[in-house]
C-alpha positions in Angstrom: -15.2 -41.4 -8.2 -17.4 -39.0 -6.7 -15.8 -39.1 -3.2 -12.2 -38.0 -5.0 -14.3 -35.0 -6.9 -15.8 -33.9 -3.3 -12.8 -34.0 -1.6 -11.0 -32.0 -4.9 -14.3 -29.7 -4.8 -13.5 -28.9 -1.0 -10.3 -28.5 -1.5 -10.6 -26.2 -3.9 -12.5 -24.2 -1.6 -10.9 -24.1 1.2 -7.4 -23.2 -0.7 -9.9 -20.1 -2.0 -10.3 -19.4 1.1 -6.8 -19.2 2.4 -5.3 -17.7 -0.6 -7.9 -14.1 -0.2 -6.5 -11.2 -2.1 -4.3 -9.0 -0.5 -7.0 -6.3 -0.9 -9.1 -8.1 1.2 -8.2 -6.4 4.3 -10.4 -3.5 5.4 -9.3 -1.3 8.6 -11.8 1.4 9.6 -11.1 4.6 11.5 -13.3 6.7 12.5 -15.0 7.5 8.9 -11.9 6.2 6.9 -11.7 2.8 5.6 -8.3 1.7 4.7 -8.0 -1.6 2.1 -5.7 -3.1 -0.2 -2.3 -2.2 1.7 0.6 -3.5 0.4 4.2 -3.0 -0.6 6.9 -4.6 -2.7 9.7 -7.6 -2.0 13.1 -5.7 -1.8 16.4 -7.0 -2.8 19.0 -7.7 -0.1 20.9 -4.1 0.7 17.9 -2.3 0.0 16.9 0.7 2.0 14.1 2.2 1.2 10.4 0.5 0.0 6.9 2.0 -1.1 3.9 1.3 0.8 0.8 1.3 -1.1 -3.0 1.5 -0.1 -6.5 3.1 -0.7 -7.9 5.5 2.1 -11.9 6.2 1.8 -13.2 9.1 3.5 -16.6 7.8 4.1 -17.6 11.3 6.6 -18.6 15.0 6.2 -15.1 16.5 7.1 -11.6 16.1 5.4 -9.4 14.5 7.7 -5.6 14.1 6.6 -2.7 11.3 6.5 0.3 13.5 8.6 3.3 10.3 8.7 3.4 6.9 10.1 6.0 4.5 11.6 6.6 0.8 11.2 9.2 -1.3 12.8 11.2 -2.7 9.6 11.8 1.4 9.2 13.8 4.1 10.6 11.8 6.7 8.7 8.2 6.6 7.4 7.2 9.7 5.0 4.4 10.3 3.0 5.3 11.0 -1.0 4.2 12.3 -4.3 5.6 11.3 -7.4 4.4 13.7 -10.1 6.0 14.5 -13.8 7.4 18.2 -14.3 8.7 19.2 -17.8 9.1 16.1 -18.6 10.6 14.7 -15.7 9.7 12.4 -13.4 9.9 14.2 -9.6 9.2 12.7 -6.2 8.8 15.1 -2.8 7.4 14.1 0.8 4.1 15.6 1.6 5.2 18.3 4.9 1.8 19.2 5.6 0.6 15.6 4.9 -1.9 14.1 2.7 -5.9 15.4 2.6 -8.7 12.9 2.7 -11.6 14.8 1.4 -14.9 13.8 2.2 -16.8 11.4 -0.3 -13.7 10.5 -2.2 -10.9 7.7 -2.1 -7.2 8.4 -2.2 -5.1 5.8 -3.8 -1.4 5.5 -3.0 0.1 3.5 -6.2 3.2 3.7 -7.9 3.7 6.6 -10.0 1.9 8.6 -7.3 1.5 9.5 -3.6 3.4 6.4 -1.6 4.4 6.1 1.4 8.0 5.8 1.8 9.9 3.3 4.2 13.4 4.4 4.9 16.4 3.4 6.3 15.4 -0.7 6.5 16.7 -2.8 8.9 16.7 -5.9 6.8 14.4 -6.9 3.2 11.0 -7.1 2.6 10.1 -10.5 1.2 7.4 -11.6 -1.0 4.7 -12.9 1.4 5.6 -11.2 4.5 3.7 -9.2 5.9 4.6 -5.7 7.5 3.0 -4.2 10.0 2.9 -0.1 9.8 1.4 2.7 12.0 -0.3 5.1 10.0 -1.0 8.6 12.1 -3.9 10.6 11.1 -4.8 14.3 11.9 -8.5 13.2 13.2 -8.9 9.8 13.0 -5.2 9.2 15.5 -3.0 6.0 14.8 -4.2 3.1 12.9 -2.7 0.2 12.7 -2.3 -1.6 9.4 -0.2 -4.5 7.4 1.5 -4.3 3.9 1.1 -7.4 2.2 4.6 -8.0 0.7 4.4 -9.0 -3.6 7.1 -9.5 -6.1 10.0 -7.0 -6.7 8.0 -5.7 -9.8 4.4 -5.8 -9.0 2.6 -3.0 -9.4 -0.5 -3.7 -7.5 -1.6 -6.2 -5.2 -2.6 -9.6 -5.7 -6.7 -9.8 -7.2 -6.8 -5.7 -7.4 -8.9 -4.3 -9.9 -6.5 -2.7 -11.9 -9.4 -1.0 -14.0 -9.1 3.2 -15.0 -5.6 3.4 -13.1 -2.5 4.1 -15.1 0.2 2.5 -14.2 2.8 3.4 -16.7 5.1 5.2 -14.4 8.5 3.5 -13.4 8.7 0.7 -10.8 11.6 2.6 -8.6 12.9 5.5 -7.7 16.6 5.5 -9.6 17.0 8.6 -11.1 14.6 10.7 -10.0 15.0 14.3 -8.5 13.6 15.4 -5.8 
């Protein structure tokens, strides 16, 4: 009996350790530290998905997210969804995205995103997609969205703690 509790007992560890959240994933560049990228399944037809991640500025100067690129894409842009008299609006960033010193930016949904355009076949649940980000100091930076459900709305073992997210899963209906 104890030899079939061992082996369950190492088991279970080592299916802990092959199953690590999808946040687990750090990239650093230069001062920024990139974690928890990720992106949803798509249904077949689709063409466009989110991209999702946090981006710590860990340095003394601001640097700033300016675009990206990624295989699966013909266009990579980087989005804000925001809510305007009452309306729900989503816009790409021209001048890109500013990582001030000291602080963390989260792209979630319901906020800035980055947007995946013009796909050359689905995103499924458990892939995972590798992206280019491009950064005004800290260059190109190569990273890979951890594919979830159709409907989730942050990755697998993320603290979802003091983060709304109330906001719609798409982007049907909104202006831009």
């Amino acid at each position: 009996m104890k030899q079939v509790v061992r082996t369950l007992s190492y088991a279970a560890v080592l299916a802990a350790l092959l199953v690590a959240p999808a946040g687990a994933q750090e990239i650093k560049a230069g001062d920024l530290v990139i974690s928890q990228a990720w992106s949803r399944a798509t249904p077949g037809g689709a063409k466009v998905a989110g991209g999702y991640l946090n981006i710590e500025n860990k340095g003394a100067v601001a640097d700033r997210l300016v675009g990206g690129s990624a295989d699966v894409a013909g266009k990579f842009e980087v989005h804000e969804m925001a809510m305007k008299n009452g309306v729900m609006t989503m816009r790409p960033l021209d001048k890109g995205l500013v990582i001030e010193p000291g602080k963390t930016i989260k792209l979630a949904p319901g906020g800035y995103h980055l947007m995946l355009m013009d796909l050359k076949g689905p995103l499924k649940q458990g892939d995972k997609v590798p992206v280019t980000l491009e950064f005004e100091k800290a260059g190109k930076v190569k990273v890979s969205f951890d594919v979830q459900g159709v409907g989730a709305q942050a990755p697998a073992g993320a603290d979802h703690s003091g983060h709304d997210m109330k906001h719609a899963p798409g982007h049907s209906g909104m202006k831009k």
